[in-house]
PDBQT receptor file of N, H, CA, C and O in Angstrom, charges set to zero:
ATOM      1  N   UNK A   1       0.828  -1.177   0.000  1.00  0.00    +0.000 N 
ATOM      2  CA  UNK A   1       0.000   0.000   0.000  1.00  0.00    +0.000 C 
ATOM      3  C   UNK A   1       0.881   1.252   0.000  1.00  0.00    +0.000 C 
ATOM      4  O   UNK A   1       0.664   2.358  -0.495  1.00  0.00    +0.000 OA
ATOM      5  N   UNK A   2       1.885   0.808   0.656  1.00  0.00    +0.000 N 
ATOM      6  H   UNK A   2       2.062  -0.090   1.058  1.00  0.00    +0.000 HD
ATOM      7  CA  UNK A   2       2.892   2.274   1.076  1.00  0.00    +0.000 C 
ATOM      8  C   UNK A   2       3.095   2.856  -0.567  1.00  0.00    +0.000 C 
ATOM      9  O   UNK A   2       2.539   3.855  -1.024  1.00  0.00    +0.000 OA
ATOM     10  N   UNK A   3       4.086   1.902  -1.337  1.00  0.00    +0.000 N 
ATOM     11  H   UNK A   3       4.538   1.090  -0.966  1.00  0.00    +0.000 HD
ATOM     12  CA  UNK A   3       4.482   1.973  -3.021  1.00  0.00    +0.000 C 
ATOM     13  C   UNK A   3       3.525   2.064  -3.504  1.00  0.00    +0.000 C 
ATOM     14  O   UNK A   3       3.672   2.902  -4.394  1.00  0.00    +0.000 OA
ATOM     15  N   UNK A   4       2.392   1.658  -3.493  1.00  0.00    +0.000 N 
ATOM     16  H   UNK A   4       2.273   0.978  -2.770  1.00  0.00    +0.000 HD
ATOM     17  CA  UNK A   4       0.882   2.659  -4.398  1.00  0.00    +0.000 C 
ATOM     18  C   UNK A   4       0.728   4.099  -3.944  1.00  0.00    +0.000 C 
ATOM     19  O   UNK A   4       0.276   5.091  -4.516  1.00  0.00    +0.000 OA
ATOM     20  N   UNK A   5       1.154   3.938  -2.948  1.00  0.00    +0.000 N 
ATOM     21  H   UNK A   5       1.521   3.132  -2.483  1.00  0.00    +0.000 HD
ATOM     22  CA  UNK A   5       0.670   5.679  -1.868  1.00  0.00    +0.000 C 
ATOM     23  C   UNK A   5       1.834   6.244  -2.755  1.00  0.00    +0.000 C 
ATOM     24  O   UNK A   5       1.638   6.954  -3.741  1.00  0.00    +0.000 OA
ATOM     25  N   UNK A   6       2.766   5.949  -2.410  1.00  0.00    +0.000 N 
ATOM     26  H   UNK A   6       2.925   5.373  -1.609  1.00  0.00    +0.000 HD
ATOM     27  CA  UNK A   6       3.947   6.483  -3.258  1.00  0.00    +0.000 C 
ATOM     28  C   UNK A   6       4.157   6.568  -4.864  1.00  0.00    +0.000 C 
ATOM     29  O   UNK A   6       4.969   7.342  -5.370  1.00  0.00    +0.000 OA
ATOM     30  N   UNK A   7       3.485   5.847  -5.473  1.00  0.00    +0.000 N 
ATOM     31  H   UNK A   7       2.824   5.219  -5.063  1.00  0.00    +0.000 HD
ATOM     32  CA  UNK A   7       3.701   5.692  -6.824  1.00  0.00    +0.000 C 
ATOM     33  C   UNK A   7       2.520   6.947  -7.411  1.00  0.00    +0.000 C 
ATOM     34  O   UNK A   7       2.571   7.811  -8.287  1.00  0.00    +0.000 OA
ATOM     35  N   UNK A   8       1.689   6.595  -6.610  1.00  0.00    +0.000 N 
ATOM     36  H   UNK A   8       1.648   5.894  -5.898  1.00  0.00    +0.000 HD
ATOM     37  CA  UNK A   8       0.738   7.553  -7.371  1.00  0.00    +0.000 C 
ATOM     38  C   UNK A   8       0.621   9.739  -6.808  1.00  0.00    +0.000 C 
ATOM     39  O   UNK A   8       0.096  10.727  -7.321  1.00  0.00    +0.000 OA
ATOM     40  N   UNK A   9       1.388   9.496  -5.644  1.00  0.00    +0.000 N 
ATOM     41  H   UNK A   9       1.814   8.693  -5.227  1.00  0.00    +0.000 HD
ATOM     42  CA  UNK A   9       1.937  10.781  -5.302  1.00  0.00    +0.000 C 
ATOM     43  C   UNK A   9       2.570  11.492  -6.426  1.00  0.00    +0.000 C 
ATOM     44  O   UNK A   9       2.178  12.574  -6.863  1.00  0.00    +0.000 OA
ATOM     45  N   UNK A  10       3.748  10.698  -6.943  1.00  0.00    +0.000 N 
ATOM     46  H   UNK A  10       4.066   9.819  -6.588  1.00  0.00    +0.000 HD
ATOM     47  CA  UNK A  10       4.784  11.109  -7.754  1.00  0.00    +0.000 C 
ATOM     48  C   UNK A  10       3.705  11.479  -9.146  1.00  0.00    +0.000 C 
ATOM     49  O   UNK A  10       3.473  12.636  -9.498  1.00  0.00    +0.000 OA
ATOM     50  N   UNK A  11       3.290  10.600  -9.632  1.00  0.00    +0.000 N 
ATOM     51  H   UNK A  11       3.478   9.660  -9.346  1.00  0.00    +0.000 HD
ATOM     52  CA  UNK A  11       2.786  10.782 -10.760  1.00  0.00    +0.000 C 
ATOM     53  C   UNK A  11       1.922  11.893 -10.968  1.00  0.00    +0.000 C 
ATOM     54  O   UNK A  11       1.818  12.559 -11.998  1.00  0.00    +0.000 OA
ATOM     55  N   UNK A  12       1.154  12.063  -9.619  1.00  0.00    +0.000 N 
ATOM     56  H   UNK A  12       1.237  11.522  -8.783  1.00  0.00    +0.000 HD
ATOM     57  CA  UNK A  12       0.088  13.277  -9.678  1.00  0.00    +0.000 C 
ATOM     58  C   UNK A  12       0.890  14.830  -9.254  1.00  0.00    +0.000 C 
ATOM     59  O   UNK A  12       0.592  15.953  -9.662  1.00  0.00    +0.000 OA
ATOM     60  N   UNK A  13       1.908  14.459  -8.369  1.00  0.00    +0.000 N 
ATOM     61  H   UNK A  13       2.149  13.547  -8.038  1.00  0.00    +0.000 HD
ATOM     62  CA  UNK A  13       2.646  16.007  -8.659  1.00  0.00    +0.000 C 
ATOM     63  C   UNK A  13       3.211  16.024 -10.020  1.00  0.00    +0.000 C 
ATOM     64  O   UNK A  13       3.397  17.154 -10.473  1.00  0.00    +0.000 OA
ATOM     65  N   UNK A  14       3.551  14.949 -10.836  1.00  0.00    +0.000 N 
ATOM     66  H   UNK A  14       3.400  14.032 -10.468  1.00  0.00    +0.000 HD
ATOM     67  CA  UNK A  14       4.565  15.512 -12.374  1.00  0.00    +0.000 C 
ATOM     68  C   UNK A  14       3.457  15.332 -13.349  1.00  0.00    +0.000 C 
ATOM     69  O   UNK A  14       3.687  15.122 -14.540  1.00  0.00    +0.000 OA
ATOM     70  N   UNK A  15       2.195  15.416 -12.830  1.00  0.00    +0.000 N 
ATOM     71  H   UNK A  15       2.008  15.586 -11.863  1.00  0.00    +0.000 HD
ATOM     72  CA  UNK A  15       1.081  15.787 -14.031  1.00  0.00    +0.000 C 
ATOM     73  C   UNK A  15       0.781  17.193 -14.272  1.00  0.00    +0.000 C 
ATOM     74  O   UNK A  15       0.075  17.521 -15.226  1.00  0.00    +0.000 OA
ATOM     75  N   UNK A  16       1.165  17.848 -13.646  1.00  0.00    +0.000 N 
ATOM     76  H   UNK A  16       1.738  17.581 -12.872  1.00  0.00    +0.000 HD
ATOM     77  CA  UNK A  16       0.658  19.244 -13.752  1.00  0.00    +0.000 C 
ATOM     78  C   UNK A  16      -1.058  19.536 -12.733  1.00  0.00    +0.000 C 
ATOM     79  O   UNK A  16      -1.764  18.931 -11.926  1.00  0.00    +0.000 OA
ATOM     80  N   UNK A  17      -1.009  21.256 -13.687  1.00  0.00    +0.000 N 
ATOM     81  H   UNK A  17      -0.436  21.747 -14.342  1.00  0.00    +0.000 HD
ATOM     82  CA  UNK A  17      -2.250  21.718 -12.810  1.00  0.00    +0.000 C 
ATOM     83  C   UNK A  17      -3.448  20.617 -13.534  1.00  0.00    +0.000 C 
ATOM     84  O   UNK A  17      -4.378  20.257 -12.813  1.00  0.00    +0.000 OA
ATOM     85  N   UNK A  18      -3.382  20.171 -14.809  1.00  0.00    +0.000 N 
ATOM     86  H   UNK A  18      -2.626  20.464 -15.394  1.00  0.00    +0.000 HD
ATOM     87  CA  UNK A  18      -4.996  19.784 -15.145  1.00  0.00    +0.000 C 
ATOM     88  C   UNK A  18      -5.200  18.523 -14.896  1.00  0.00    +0.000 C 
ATOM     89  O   UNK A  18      -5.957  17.843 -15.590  1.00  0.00    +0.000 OA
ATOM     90  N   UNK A  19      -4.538  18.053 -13.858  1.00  0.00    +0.000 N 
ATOM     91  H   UNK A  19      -3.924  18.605 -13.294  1.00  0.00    +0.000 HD
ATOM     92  CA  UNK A  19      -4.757  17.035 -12.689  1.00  0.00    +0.000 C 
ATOM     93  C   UNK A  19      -5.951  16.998 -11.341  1.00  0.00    +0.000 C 
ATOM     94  O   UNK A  19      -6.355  16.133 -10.564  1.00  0.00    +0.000 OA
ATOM     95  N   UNK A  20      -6.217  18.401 -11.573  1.00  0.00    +0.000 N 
ATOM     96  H   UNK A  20      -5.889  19.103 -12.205  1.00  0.00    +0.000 HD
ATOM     97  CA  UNK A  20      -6.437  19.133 -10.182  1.00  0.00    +0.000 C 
ATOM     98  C   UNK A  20      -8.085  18.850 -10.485  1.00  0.00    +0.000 C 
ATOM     99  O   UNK A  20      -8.967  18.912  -9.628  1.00  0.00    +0.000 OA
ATOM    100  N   UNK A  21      -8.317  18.456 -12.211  1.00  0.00    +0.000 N 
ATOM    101  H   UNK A  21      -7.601  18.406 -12.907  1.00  0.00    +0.000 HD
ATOM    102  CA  UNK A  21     -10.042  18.789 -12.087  1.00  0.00    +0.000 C 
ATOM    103  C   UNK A  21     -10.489  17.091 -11.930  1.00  0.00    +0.000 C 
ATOM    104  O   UNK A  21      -9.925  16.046 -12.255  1.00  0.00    +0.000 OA
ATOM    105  N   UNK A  22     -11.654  17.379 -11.334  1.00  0.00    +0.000 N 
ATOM    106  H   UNK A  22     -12.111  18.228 -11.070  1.00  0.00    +0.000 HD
ATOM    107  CA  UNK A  22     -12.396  15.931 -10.563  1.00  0.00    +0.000 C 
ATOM    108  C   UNK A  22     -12.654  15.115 -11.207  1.00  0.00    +0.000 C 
ATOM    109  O   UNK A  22     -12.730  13.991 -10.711  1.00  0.00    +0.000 OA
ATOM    110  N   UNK A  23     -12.902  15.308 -12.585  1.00  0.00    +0.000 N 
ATOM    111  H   UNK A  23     -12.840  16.221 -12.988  1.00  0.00    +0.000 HD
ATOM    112  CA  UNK A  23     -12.930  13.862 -13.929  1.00  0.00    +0.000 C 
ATOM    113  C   UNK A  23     -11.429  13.759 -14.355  1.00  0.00    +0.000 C 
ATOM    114  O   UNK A  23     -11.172  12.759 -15.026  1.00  0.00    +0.000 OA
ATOM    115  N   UNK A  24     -10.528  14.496 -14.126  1.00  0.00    +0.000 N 
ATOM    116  H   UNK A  24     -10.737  15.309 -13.581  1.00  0.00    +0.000 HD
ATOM    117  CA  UNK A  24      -9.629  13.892 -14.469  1.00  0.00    +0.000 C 
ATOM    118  C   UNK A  24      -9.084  12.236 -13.647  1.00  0.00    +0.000 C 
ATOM    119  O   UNK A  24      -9.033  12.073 -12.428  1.00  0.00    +0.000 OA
ATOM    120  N   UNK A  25      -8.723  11.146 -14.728  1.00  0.00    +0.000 N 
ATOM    121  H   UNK A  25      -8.765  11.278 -15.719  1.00  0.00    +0.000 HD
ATOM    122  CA  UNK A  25      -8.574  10.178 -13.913  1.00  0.00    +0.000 C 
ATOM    123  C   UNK A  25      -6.787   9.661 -13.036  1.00  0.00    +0.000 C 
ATOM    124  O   UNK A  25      -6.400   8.498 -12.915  1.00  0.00    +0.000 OA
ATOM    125  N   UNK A  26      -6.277  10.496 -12.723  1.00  0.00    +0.000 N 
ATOM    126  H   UNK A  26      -6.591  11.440 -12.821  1.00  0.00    +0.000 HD
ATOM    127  CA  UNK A  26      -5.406  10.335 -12.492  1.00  0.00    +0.000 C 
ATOM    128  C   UNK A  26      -5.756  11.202 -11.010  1.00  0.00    +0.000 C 
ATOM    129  O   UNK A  26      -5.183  10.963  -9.947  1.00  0.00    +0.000 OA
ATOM    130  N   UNK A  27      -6.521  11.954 -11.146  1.00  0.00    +0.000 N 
ATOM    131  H   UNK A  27      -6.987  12.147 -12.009  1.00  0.00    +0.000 HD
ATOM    132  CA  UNK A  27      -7.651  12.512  -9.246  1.00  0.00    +0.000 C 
ATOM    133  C   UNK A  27      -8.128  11.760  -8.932  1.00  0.00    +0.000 C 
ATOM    134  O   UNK A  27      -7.955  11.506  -7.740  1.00  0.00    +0.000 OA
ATOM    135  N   UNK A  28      -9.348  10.576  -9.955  1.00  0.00    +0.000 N 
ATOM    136  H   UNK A  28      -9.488  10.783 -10.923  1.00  0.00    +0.000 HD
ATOM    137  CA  UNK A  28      -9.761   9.713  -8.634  1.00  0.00    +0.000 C 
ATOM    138  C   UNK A  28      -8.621   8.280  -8.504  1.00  0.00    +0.000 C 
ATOM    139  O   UNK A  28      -8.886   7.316  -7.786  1.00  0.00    +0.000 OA
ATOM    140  N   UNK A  29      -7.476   8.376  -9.259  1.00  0.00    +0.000 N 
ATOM    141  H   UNK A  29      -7.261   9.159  -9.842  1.00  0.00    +0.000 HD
ATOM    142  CA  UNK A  29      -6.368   7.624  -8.481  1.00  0.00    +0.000 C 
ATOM    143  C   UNK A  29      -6.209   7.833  -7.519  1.00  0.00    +0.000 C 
ATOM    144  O   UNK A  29      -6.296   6.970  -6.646  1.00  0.00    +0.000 OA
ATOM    145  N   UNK A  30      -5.898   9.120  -7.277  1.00  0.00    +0.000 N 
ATOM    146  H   UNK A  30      -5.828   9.821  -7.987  1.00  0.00    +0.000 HD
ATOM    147  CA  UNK A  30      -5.340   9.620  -5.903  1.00  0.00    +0.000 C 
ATOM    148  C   UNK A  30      -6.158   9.880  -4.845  1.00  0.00    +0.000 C 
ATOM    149  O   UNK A  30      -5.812  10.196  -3.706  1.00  0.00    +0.000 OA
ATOM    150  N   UNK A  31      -7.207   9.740  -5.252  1.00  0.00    +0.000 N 
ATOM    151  H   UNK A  31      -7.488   9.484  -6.177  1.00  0.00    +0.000 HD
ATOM    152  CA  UNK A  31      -8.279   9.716  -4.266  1.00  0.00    +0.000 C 
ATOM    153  C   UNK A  31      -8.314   8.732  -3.640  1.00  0.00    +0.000 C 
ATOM    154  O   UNK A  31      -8.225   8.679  -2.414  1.00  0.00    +0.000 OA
ATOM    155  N   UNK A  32      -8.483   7.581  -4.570  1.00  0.00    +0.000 N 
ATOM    156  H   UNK A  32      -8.556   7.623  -5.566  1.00  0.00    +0.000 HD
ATOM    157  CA  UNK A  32      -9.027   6.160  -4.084  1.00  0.00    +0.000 C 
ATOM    158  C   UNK A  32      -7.894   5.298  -3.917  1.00  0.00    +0.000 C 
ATOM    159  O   UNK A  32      -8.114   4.105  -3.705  1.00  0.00    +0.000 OA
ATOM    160  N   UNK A  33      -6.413   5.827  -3.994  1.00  0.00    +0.000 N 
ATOM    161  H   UNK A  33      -6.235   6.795  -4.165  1.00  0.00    +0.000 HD
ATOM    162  CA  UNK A  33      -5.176   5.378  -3.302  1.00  0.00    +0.000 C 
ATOM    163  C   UNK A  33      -5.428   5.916  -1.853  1.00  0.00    +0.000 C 
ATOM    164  O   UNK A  33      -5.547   5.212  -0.850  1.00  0.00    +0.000 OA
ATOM    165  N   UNK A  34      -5.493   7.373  -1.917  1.00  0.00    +0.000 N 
ATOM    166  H   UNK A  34      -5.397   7.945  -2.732  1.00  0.00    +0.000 HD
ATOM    167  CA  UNK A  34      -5.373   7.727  -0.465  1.00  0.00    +0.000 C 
ATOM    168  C   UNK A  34      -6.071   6.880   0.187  1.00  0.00    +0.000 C 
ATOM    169  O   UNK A  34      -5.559   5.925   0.771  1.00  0.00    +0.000 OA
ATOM    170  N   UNK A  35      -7.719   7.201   0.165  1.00  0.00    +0.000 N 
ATOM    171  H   UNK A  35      -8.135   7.977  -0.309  1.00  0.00    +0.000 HD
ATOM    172  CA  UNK A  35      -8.933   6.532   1.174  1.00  0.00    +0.000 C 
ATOM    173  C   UNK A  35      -8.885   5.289   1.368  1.00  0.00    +0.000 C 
ATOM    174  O   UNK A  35      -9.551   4.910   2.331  1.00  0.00    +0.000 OA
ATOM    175  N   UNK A  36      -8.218   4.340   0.678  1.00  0.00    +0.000 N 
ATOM    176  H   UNK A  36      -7.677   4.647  -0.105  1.00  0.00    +0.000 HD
ATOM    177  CA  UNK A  36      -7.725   2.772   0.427  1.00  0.00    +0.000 C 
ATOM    178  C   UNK A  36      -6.950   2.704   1.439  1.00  0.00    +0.000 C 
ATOM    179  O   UNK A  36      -7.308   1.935   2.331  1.00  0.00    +0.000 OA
ATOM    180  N   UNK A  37      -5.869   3.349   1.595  1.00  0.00    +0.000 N 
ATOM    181  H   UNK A  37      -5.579   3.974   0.871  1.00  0.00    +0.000 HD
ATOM    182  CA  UNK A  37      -4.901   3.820   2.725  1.00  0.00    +0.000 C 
ATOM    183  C   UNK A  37      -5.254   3.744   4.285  1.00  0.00    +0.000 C 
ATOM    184  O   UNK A  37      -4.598   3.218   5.184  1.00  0.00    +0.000 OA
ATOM    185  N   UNK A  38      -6.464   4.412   4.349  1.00  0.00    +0.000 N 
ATOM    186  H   UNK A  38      -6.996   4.840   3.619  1.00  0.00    +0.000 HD
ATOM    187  CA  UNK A  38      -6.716   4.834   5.496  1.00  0.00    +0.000 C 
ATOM    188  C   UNK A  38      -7.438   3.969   6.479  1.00  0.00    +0.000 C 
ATOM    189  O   UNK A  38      -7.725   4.220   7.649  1.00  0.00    +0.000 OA
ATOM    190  N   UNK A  39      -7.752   2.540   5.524  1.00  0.00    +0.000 N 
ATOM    191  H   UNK A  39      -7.519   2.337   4.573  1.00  0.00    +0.000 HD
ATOM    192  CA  UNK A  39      -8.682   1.548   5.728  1.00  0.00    +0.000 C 
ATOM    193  C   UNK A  39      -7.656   0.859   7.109  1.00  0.00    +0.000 C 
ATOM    194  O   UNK A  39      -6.427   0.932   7.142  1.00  0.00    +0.000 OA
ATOM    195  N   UNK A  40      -8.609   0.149   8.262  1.00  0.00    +0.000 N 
ATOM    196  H   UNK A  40      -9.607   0.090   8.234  1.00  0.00    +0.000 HD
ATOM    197  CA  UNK A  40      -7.726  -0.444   9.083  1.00  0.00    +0.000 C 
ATOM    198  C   UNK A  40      -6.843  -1.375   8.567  1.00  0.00    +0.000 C 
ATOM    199  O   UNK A  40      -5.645  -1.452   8.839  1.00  0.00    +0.000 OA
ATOM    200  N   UNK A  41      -7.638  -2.264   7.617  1.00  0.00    +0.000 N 
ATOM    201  H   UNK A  41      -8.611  -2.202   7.396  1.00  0.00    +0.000 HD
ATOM    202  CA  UNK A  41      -6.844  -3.116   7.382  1.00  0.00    +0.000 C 
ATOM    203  C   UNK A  41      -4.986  -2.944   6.774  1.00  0.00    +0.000 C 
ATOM    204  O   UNK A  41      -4.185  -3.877   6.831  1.00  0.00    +0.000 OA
ATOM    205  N   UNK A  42      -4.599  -1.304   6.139  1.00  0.00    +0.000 N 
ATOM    206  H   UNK A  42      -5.250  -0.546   6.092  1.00  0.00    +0.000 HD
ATOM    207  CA  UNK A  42      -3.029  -1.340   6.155  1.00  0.00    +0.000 C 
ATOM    208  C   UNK A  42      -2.583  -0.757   7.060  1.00  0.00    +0.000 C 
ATOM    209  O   UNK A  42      -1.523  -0.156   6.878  1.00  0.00    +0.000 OA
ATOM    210  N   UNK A  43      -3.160  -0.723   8.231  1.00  0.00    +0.000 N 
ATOM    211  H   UNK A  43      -4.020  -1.211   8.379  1.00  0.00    +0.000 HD
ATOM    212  CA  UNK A  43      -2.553   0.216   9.644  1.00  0.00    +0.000 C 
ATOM    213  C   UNK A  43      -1.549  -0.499   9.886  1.00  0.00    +0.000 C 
ATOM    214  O   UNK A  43      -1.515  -1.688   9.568  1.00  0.00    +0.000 OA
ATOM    215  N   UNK A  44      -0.679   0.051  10.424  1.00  0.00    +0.000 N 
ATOM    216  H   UNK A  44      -0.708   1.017  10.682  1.00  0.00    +0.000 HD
ATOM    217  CA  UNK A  44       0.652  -0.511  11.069  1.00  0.00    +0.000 C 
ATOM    218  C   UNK A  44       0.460  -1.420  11.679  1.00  0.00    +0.000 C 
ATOM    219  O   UNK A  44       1.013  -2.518  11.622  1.00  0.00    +0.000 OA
ATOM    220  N   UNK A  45      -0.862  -0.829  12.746  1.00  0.00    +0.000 N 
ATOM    221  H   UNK A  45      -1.311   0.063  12.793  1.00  0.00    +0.000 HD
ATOM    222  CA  UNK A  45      -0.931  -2.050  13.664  1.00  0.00    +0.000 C 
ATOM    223  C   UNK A  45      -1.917  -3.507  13.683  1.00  0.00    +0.000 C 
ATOM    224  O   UNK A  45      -2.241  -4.282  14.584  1.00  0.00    +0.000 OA
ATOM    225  N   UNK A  46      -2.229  -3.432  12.073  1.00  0.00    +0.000 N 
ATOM    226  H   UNK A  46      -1.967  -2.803  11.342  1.00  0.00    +0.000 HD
ATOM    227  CA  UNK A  46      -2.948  -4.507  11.592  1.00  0.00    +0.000 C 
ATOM    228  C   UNK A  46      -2.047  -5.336  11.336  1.00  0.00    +0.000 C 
ATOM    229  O   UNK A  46      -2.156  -6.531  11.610  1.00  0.00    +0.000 OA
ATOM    230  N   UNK A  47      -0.631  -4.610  10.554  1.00  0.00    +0.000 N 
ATOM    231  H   UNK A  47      -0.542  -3.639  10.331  1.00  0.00    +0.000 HD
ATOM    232  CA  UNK A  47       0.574  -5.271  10.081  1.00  0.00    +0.000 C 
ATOM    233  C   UNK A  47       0.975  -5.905  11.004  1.00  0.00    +0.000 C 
ATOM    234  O   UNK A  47       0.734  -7.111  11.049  1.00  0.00    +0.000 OA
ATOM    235  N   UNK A  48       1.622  -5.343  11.894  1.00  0.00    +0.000 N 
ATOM    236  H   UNK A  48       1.818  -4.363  11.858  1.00  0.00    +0.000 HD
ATOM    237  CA  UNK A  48       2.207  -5.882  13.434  1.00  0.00    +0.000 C 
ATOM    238  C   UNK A  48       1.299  -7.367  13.989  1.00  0.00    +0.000 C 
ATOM    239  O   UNK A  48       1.967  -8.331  14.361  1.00  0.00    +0.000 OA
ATOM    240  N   UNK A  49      -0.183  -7.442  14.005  1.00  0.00    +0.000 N 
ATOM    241  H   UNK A  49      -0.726  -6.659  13.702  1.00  0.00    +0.000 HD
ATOM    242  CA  UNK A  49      -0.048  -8.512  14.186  1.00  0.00    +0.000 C 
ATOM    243  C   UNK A  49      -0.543  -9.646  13.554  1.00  0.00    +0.000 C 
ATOM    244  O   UNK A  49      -0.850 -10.730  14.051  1.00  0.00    +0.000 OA
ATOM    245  N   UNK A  50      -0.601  -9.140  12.005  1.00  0.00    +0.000 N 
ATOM    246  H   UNK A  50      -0.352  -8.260  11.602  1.00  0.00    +0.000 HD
ATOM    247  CA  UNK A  50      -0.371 -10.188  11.011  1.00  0.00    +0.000 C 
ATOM    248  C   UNK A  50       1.128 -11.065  11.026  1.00  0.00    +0.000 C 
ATOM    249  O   UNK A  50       1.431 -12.212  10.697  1.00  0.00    +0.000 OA
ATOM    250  N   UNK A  51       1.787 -10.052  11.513  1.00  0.00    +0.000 N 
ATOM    251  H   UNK A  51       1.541  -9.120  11.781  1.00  0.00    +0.000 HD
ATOM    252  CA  UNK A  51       3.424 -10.651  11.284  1.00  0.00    +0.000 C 
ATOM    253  C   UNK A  51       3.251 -11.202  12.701  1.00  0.00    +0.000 C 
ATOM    254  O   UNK A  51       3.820 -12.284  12.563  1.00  0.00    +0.000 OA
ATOM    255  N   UNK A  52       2.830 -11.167  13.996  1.00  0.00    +0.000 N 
ATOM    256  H   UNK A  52       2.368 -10.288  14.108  1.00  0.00    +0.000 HD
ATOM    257  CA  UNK A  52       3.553 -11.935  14.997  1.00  0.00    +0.000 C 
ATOM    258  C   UNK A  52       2.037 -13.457  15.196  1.00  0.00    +0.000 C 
ATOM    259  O   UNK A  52       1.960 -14.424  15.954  1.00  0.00    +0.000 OA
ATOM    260  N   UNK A  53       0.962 -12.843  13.912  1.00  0.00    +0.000 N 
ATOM    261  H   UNK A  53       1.025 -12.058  13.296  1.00  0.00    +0.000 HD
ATOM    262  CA  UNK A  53       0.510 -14.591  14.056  1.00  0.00    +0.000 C 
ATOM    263  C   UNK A  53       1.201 -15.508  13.004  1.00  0.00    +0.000 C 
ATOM    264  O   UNK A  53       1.180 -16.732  12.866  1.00  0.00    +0.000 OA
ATOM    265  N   UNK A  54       1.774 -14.588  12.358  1.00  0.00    +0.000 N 
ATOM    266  H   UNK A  54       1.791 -13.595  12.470  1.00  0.00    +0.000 HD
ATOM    267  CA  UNK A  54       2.509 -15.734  10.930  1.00  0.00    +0.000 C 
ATOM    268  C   UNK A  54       4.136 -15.986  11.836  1.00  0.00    +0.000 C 
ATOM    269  O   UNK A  54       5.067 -16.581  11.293  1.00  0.00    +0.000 OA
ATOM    270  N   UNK A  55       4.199 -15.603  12.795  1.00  0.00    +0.000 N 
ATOM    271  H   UNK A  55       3.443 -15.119  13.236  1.00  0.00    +0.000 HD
ATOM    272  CA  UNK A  55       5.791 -15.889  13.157  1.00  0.00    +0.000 C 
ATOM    273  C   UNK A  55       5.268 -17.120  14.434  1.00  0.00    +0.000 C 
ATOM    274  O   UNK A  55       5.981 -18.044  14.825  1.00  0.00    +0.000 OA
ATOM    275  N   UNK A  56       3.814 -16.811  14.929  1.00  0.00    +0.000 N 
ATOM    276  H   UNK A  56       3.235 -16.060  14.612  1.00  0.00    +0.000 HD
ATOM    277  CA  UNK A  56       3.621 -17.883  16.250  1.00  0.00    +0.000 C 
ATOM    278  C   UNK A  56       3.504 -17.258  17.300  1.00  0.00    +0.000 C 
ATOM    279  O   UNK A  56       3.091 -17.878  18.280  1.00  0.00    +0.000 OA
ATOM    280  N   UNK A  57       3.749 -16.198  17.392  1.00  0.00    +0.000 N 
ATOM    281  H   UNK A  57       4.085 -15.694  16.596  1.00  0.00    +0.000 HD
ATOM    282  CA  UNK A  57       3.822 -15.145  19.149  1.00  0.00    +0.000 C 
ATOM    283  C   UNK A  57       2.585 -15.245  19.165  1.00  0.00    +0.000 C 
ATOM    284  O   UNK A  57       1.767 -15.322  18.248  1.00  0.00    +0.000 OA
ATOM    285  N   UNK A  58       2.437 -15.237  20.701  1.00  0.00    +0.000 N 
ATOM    286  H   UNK A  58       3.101 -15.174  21.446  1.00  0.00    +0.000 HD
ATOM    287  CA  UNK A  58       0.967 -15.493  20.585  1.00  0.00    +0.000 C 
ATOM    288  C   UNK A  58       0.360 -14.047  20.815  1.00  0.00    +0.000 C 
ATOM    289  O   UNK A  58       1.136 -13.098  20.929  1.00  0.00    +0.000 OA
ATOM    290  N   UNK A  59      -1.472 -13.796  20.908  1.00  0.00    +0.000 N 
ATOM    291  H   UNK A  59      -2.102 -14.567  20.815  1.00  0.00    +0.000 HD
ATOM    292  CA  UNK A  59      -1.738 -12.903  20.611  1.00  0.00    +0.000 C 
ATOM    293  C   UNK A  59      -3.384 -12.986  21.669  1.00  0.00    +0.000 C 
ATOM    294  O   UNK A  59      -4.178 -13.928  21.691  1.00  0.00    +0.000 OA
ATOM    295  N   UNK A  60      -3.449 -12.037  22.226  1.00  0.00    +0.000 N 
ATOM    296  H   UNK A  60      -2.805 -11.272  22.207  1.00  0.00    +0.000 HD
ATOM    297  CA  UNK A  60      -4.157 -11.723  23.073  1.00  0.00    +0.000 C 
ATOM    298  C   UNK A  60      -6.058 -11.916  22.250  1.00  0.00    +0.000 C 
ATOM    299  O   UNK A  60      -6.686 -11.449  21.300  1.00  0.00    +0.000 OA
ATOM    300  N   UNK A  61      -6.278 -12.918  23.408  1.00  0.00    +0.000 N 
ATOM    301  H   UNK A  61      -5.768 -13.298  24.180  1.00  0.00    +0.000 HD
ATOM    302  CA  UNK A  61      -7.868 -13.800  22.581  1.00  0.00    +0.000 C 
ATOM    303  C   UNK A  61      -8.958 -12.391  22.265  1.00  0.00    +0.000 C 
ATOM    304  O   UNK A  61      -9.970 -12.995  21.910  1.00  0.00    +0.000 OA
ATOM    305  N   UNK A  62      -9.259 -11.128  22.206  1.00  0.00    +0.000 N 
ATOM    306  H   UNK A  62      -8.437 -10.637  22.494  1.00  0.00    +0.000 HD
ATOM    307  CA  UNK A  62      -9.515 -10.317  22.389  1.00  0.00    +0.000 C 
ATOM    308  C   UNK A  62      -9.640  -9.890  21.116  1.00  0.00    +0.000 C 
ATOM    309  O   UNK A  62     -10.683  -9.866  20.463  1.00  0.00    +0.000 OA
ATOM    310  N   UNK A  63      -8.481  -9.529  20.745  1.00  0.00    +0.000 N 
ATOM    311  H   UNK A  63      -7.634  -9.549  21.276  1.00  0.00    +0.000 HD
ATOM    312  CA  UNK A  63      -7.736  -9.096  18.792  1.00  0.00    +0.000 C 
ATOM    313  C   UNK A  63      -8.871 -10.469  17.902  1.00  0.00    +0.000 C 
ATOM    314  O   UNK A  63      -9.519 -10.341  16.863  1.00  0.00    +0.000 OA
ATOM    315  N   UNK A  64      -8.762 -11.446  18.630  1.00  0.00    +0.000 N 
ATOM    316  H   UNK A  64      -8.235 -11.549  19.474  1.00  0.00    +0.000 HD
ATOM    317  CA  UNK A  64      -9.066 -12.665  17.414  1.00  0.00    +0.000 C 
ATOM    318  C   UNK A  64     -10.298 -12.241  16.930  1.00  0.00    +0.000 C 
ATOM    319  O   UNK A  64     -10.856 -12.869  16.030  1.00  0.00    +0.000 OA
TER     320      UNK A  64
């Protein structure tokens, strides 16, 4: 998610201003990269304990 967040940053600052209007489709990229983003599921701390049930640490019955 991070390299989509990132990929599509770059592209929409080196498009210029006629990026900026709302049918253009390279706006609702960046729209629907950002808000995609913001979803719990790529939070850090969704990450964190995806990685310590795929490693075995155990994990408080609560989260499950």
């Amino acid at each position: 998610m991070r390299a989509a967040v990132d990929a599509v940053d770059i592209a929409y600052g080196l498009a210029g201003s006629t990026v900026l209007h709302m049918d253009h489709p390279l706006h609702r990229c960046f729209r629907d990269i950002h808000t995609g983003a913001q979803h719990i599921y790529f939070s850090s701390a969704s990450a964190k304990r995806y990685a310590k049930t795929r490693l075995g640490i155990e994990q408080p019955t609560f989260w499950l």
